[in-house]
Every structure is written in C-alpha cells, then in structure tokens.
N, C-alpha and C positions, 0 to 999 in steps of 0.2 A: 159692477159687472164688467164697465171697459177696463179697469183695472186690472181684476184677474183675467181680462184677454190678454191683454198686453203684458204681462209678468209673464205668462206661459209663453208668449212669445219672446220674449229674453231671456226665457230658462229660469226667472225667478217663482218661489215656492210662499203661499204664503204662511204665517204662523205655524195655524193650526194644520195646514199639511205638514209644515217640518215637525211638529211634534208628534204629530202620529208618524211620519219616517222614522224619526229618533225618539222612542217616547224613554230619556233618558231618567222623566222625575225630575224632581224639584230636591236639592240637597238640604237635610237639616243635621243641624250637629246637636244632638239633644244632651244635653249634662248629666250628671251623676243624678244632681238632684229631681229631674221629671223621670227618666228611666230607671234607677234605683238598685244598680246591680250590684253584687255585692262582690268586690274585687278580689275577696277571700278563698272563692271557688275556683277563681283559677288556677290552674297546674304553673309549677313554677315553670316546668320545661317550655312551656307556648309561650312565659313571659321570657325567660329568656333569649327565642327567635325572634319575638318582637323586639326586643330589646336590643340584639344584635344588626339585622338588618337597618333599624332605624339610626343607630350609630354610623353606620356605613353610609348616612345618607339616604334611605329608600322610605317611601311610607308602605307600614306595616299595620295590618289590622289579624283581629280575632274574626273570621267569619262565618256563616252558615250557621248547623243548627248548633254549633256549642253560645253562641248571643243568643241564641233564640229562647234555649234551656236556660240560659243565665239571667235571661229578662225572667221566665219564670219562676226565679227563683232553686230551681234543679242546680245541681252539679255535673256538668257535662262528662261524659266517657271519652270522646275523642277530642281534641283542638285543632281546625283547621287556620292554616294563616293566608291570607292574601297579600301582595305585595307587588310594587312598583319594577320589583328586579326582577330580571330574567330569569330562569331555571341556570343556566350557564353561572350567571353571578351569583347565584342563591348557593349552587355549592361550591362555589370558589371559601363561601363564609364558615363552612363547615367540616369540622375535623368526619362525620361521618354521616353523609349526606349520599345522595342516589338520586337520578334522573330518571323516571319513571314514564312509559305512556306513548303511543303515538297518533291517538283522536286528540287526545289534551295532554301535554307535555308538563307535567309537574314533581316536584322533589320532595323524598321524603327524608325527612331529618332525623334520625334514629338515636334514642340515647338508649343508655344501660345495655346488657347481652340476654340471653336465655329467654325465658318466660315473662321476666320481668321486665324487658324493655316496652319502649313509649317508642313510640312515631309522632309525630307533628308534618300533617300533611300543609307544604307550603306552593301554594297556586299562584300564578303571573297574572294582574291585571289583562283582560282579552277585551278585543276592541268590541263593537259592535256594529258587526256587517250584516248589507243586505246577501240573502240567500241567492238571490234572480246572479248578484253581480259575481258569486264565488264560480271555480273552476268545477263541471260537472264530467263524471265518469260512467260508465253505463255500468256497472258491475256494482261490486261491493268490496268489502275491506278485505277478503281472499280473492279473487279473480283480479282484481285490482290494483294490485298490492304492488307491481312495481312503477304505477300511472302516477298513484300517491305518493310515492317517497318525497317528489320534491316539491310536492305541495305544501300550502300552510293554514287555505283556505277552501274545500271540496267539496262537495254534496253529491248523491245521487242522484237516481229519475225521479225518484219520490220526493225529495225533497230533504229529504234524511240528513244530518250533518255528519260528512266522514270524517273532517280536519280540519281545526278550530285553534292554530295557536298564531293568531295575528294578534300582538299586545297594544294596548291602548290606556285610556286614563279609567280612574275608578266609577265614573259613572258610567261609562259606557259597559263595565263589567257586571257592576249593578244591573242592568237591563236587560244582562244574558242570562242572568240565573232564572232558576223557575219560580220560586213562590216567594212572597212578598217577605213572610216571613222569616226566611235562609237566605236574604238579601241586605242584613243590616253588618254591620262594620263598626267594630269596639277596638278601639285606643285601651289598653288597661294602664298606660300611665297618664296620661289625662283625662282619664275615663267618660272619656267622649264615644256616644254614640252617630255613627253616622250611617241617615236612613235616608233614601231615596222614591221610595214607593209604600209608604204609610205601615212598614211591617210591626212598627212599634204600635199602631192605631190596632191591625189585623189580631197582634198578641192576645191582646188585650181583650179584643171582641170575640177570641175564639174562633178564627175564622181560615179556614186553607183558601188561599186565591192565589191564581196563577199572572203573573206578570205578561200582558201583551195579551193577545188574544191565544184563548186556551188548545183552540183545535190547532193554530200553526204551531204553537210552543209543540204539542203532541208528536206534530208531524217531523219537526225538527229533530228529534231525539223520542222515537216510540216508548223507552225506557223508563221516560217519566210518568207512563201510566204505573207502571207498577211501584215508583216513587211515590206518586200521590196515595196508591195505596196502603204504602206501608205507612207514609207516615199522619196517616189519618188513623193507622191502626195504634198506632203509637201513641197520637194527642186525643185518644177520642177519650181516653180516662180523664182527659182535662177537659173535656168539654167541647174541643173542636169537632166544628164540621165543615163542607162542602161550601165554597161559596159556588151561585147556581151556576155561573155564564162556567166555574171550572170543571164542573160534572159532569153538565149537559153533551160533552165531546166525549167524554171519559169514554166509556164502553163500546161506542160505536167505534173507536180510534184502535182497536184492541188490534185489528187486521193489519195493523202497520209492522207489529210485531214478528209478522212473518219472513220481515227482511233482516232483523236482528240476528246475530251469528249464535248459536245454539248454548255455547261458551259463556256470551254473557248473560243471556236469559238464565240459564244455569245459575250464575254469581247471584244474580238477583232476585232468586228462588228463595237459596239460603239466605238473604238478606232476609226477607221476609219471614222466614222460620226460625232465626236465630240469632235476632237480637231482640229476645226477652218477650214477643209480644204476637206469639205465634198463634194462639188461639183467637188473639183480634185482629190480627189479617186475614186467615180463613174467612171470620164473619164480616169483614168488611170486602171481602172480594164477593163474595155471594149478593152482600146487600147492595155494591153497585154492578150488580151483574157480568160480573166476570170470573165467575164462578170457574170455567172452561175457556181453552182457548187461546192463556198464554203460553203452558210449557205442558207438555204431556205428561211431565212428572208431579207437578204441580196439579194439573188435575187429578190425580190418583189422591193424592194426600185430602186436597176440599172435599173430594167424595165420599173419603174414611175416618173424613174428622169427627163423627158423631161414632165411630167404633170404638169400644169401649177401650182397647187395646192402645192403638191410636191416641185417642183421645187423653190417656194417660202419659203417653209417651210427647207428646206437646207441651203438655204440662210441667213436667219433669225438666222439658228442655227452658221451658221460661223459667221455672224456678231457680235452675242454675245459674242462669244467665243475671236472674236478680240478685243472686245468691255471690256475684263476681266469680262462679267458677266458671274450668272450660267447655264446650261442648263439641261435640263432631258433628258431623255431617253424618258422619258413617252408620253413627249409632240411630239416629232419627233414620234415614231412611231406611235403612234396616226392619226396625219395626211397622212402617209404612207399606212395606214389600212383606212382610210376612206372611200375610194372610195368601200367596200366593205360593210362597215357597212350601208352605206347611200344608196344604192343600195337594198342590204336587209329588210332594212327599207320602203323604199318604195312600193316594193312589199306587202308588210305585211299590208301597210297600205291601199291597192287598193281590197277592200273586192269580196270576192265570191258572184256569183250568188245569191242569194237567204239567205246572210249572210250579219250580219253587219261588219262594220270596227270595229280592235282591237283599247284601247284608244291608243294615240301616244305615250306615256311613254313604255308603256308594251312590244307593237310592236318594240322600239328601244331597248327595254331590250332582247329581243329576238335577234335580229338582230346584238346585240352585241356580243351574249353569239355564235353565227354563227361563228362570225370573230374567235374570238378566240379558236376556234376548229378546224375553217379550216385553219388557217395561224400563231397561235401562237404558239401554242404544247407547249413545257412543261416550256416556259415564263411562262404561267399563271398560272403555280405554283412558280410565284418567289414573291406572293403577295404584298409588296407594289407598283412597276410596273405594275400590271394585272389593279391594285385597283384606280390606277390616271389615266390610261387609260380610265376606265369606267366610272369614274367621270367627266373627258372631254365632254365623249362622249354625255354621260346624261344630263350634263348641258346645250347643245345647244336650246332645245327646250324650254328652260326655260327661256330663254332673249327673248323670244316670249313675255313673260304676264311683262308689265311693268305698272301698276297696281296694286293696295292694298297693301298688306305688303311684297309682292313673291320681289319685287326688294331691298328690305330691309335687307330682309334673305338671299338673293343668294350675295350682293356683300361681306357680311361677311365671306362666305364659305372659307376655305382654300386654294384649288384650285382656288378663282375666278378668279387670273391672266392669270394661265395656260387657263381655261376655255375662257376668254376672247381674247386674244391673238390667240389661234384655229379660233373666232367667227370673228376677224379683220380680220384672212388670208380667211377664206371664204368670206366673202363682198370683199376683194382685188378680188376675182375673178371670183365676180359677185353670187354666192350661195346664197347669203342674201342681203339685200337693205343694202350700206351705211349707210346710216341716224340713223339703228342699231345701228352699230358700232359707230357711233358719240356720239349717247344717252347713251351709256351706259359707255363712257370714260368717256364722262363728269358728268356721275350720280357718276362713281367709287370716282371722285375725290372731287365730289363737299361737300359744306357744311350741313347740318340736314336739315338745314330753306329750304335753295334751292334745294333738294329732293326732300322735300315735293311739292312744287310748281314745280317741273319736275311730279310727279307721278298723282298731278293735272290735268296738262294742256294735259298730255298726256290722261287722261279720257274725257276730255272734248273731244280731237282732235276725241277719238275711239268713241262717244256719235254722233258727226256732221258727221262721215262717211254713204255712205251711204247705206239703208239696216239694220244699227246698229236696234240692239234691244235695247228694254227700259231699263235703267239702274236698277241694283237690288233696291229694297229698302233698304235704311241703317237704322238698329235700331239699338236703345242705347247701347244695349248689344253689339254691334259690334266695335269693335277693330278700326274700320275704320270712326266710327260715330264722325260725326264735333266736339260732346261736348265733347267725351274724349280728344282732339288735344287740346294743351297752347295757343289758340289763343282768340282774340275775338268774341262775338257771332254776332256781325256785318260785320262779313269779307265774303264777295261776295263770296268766294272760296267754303264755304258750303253749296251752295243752291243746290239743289235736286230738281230733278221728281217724283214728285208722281206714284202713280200706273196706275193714271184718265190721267196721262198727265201734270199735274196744278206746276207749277214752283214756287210752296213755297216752307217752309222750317216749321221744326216742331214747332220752333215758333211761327208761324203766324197762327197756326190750330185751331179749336176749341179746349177746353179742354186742352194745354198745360199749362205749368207754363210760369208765366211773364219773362220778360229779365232780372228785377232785383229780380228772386226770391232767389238769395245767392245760397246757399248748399242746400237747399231742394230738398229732392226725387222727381224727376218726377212722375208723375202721368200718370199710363196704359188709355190710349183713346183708347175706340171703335173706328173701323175702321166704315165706313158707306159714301152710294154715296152721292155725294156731287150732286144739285140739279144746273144748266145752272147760276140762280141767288141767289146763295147761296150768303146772307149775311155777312157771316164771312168769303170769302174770299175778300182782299185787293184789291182798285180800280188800283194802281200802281202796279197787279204782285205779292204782298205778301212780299215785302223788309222785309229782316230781322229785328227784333226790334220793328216794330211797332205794334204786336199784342197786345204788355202791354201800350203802350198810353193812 
C-alpha cells in the first residue's frame, strides 16, 4: 500500500495499470506448422507488395480478414497489407498507387485496368493513443472541416474518432483494430503468423470478440456496430458467435450512430447487402436487436425482407456475389422501393370522378419522383444511382408493346439487363404473366431474322385476340412497312387488313406498281370504297404477286 502511494506520487504506474493503459498483448510469432495456412491462396499481386516494400527495407504483413479466411482455410476476395511505411513512401514504391482518406490516410495499389483490375489496400502502422489526450472539436467532419485539416489526432464530444493518422510500431496498431480476429499479421515469405491478442485461439473457438473493452471500442468508431454485424452475418455459416462482454453494448450503442455522416452509413448499408450475405445480415440485425434505427433505408429493407418480392431479390443478389458476378446497388434497392412506386402508380392511374386517367408513363413518372422524396432523401442526389433506379423503374411498362420497332430500341438500351432481370423477379412472383418473361429472354438473345419473325407473330397473336381492334394501316413511309424490310415481296408475313376489312396487300390493289417493277417510285393511289364485287380484287384472297400477272 505505501508503495503504490508513493509511485503515484512520483508519477510512477504499476504493471498492471500500464497494461490495462496500453493493453498492447503479448506478441507470438506462430509457424507454418501450428497455424497451417496454405500459401497457395494468396493472390500473387498482395505478394508482390509485400515483397516490394520489404525490399525497400519496411516490414510488411497480410492483414485483417484476408489471415483470418486463410487461417480458415477460405480463399480471401480482397488482400489488405500493413506496413511500417508511410502512405508518402508507400507510393513513392509504386508505378500506380493513390493516397486515399482523410480519418485514416491509406494507399491503394492498383494493378490491371477495366473490370479486371485488383486493389491491394496498403495501411500505415498507427500508434495507439489515449482519446482523453487527442485534440477535441465541438462539430463533426462537415462543420469542422477546416479545425481538422491540420490535425492528426481529433475526436469529438462524444468521444467519436475524427483523425487517427499518428504511426507508431505494430503492436500498438494491433490494439487499434477491433476484433481479435482481423488483428493477426502473416509474413507469406516466412510464413509466419504474427498474433497479439489470441485471434488464432478466437478462429478456432468460433468466436467474434472485440479488443479492449467493447462499449469504448463502440464509442470510438459507432461504425463498428454495424461491422460486428456484418461479419457475424458472414462467419455464422462457420459457426461463429458473439463473445458476451462484445454483444452486451451492441444494441444499446446503436444511438451513437446518429452522429455518423449519412454518406457513410449509406456505404455501410451496401456493405451489408452486398457482399454475398445479405439474407444473414437481415437475421442477424433483428436477432441482436437492431432491427431499426441504423439507416432509414436500411430499415425499409429488414421490414420487407420476408416479402416475397424482396425476398427474392436478396437472394439473387447473394447468388451473384457468390457466383463472382457484378451487382448494383441500383438494382437491389430498386426492388426494395417497389412496393411503393407501384402502389402509387396505381392510384394515379384509377382516375377521378368526372376526370380522365393520366397516360401510364406520366403517372409512373410521378409515382416515381413520390418514392424518392419519401424514402430516398439525399440518395437522390447521388445521380448515377437516383438515375438507374428510374430507368428500372420506367422500363417496365415498355415490355408491354412488343410490336413495331419499341422491342428493337428497348433491348439495345443500356440498362435492358438490369430492366429485365426486375421484370423476371416480378413474373417469379406472379406481378406479370411468365410468357413475358420467356419472350423477351428469348427476343434479348435471339438472332435479326428471328426477331423479326418473333415481333410478327406476336401481331398476329394481338390481331386474333379478342375484342382486338383493326390493325393500323401501314404505309410506305412507314419504318415498319413490308417494302422497306430485305425480304421478298411474296413472303406471307406481309399481308395486311385493309381499312374495309379485305385481306390484300398493296400489291394486289388497283393502281399499284407490278411485282417486277425494279426500283421504280411507287405510285400515290387514291383511296376509294371498294364495291361487294369489285373486280380488281383477287378470287383467291389477294395472294401477294399476283396483281402483275
């Protein structure tokens, strides 16, 4: 007891309070042969960075969850690297490199161009400071923005972390991250693991735990609530769960969020919906109670994830995602919002009293511009988002007219996968006849010839319905008239109703040119009724061809 009086009065700390100040961990460097990873799965491009920087002199490790998946045995999607160089130095090493970030200042290393390129996201060893001692601002990352700039080290009232790029040594980087797990550090040329806080123990047990105590980590960065949730959405096919001391803050910690800028919650929405594992963040946000609360967009989706609509369309988006293809954003919240858009649509289209109905275009333009006032908010200023949302949306009425030139134009459109794809999950669930959806996979895919002859027979089907009105008259001027088409002028497919009724074709009328009149200009015919035994109609019907006989 006189002891620790006396230490507190020369400013000295004993042990066990410096450990809990600094709980840095105990460092172990575990081998090939206890952790077992199989150096085959990593991407050459992350061994390359490591491999470059360590040349340079710097230590370099594999970090976060790409060792975490590798200890599992998994082949990781992304590779993060950690490293003792600065962002400054790190792309001094790289032909095409970027300095990214102003909470955390990190570079991204980009190989290949197009669709095909790779990132390797390379992070700076960061020190580990007390909060109490960093530079505090009463605002946030917008009111504040020009208090920050020459900060390196900031926090809010709340406690919140604005500016966090003070570098330091690797354990004390280890102590920043959050879960014990996404805190270990792999060598892939001495393939040495190096663990600080038992994450190789935690793997193994199946276990998410948060490093440090879980309600300050929380407070420190609100963001990791919704981290925890995803990636428990993620590992719960493996078996992982909650360790208690990191749950028990979870949900009541949710309010923190409300200082978070709209932007990133946003980001971190789509995280949660689309990487692959969308249906089990839904039930893992319900099952630890945060059902509501984080993002108003976000709750519109957990509250329609048992609509069958919906519900489809999640599915779809994890199967992509497993499937390594790409997905939007657009397309998922698209169907999310639907039930709102079509709803309003409707209305719109069921006229007043003593009013006509608006056209159906107009009305869904309307009905559109609804949703995203009442449930998008400042999305719809993120314009290419707002912009394939409404493209979706607008497109559906337009697989209606499959006829004249409208299915020609529309399967060229940009969007017509997206658009299509919406129009397959509605017929899945009954909104549209199948038969839709059939005709228009097969129109997307088929050849010129057989288009045509799809957009034929489909006239004919709407011609023999019944009720049909009389078909337009086609003249020459018309884009759609048999004589502009490369075909022959004997082909059955051109025959037309006249106005009377009379199943010719403009061949066989009085006054036209012959079948073999070449190139010549057609000749303007008066229209005029035709008489019960008009002579100059054909006893066979009017077969094409035979008027020049």
């Amino acid at each position: 007891m006189i002891k620790k009086f006396i230490d507190r009065l020369l400013g000295k700390t004993s042990g066990t309070a410096s450990r809990r100040a600094h709980p840095f961990g105990k460092r172990e460097d575990v081998p090939a042969s206890v952790h077992g990873i199989d150096r085959s799965l990593v991407d050459q491009r992350a061994l390359d960075v490591v491999h470059t920087l360590k040349q340079a002199g710097f230590e370099a490790y594999l970090v976060g969850g790409a060792v975490r998946d590798l200890l599992l045995g998994l082949r990781p999607k992304d590779f993060d690297v950690a490293t003792s160089a600065t962002p400054e130095q790190v792309k001094s090493l790289f032909r095409r490199a970027f300095i990214i970030g102003r909470r955390f200042r990190i570079v991204h290393v980009v190989y290949g161009r197009g669709r095909e390129h790779e990132v390797i996201e390379v992070s700076t060893f960061r020190a580990y400071l007390d909060n109490a001692a960093a530079e505090q601002v009463a605002g946030n990352e917008r009111t504040s923005k020009g208090e920050l700039a020459g900060m390196k080290h900031a926090v809010d009232a709340s406690g919140r972390v604005l500016r966090d790029n003070v570098w330091g040594p690797i354990e004390q980087d280890a102590a920043r991250r959050d879960f014990s797990i996404n805190a270990m550090y792999y060598d892939p040329e001495t393939q040495t693991v190096v663990d600080f806080h038992h994450g190789i123990r935690d793997a193994r047990k199946r276990t998410l735990r948060m490093i440090g105590d879980a309600a300050t980590r929380y407070r420190e960065d609100p963001v990791r609530i919704i981290r925890a949730v995803r990636f428990a959405a993620k590992l719960s096919g493996l078996g992982f769960t909650f360790d208690a001391k990191t749950l028990a803050p979870l949900a009541s910690s949710h309010t923190l969020l409300a200082d978070v800028p709209q932007s990133r919650l946003f980001d971190e929405m789509l995280k949660l919906l689309q990487t692959g594992h969308a249906l089990a963040s839904v039930a893992q946000l319900k099952a630890v109670g945060l059902g509501t609360g984080i993002y108003p967009l976000l709750d519109v989706v957990v509250q329609r994830a048992d609509d069958e609509f919906v519900k489809l369309a999640l599915q779809d988006t994890d199967r992509r995602v497993g499937e390594g293809k790409p997905v939007a954003p657009s397309f998922l919240l698209a169907c999310v919002l639907w039930a709102d858009v079509r709803k309003s649509w409707n209305q719109r289209l069921t006229p007043r009293p003593g009013q006509r109905a608006p056209a159906p275009f107009a009305a869904l333009q309307e009905a559109v511009d609804d949703a995203f006032e009442a449930r998008i908010g400042d999305v719809s200023g993120r314009g290419k988002l707002g912009a394939d949302m409404r493209e979706i949306w607008m497109m559906q009425p337009r697989f209606d007219k499959r006829v004249g030139t409208s299915p020609f134009s529309l399967v060229e459109q940009p969007r017509f996968r997206a658009g299509f794809d919406f129009l397959r999950l509605r017929s899945q669930v009954g909104e549209v006849e199948e038969e839709l959806s059939h005709w228009w996979e097969t129109f997307s895919t088929a050849s010129d010839a057989m288009r045509e002859d799809m957009v034929d027979a489909q006239r004919r089907d709407n011609l023999a319905k019944p009720g049909a009105g009389k078909a337009r008259r086609v003249k020459r001027t018309d884009a759609d008239h048999p004589a502009s088409a490369p075909v022959e002028p004997a082909d059955p497919r051109f025959r037309q109703q006249d106005d009377d009724g009379d199943d010719s074709t403009d061949e066989s009328a009085p006054g036209s040119a012959p079948a073999d009149a070449g190139d010549a200009p057609a000749k303007k015919r008066r229209r005029r009724r035709r008489k019960p035994n008009d002579a100059g109609r054909a006893d066979n019907g009017g077969a094409p061809g035979e008027a020049g006989d």
